[in-house]
N, C-alpha and C positions, 0 to 999 in steps of 0.2 A: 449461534454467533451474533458479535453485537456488530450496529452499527457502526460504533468506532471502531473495531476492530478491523470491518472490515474499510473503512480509511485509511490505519494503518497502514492494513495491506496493499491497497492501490498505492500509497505515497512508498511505498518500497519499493515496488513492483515498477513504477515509473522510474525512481531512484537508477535501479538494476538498468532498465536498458536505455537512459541517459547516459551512465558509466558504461 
């Protein structure tokens, strides 16, 4: 896994349990 990906992931993952 890449580093940006795993950003990606975090800024979803925040996204989700904002929404």
């Amino acid at each position: 896994m890449r580093d940006m990906e795993d950003d990606i992931w975090t800024q979803h993952l925040m996204g989700l349990l904002l929404m």
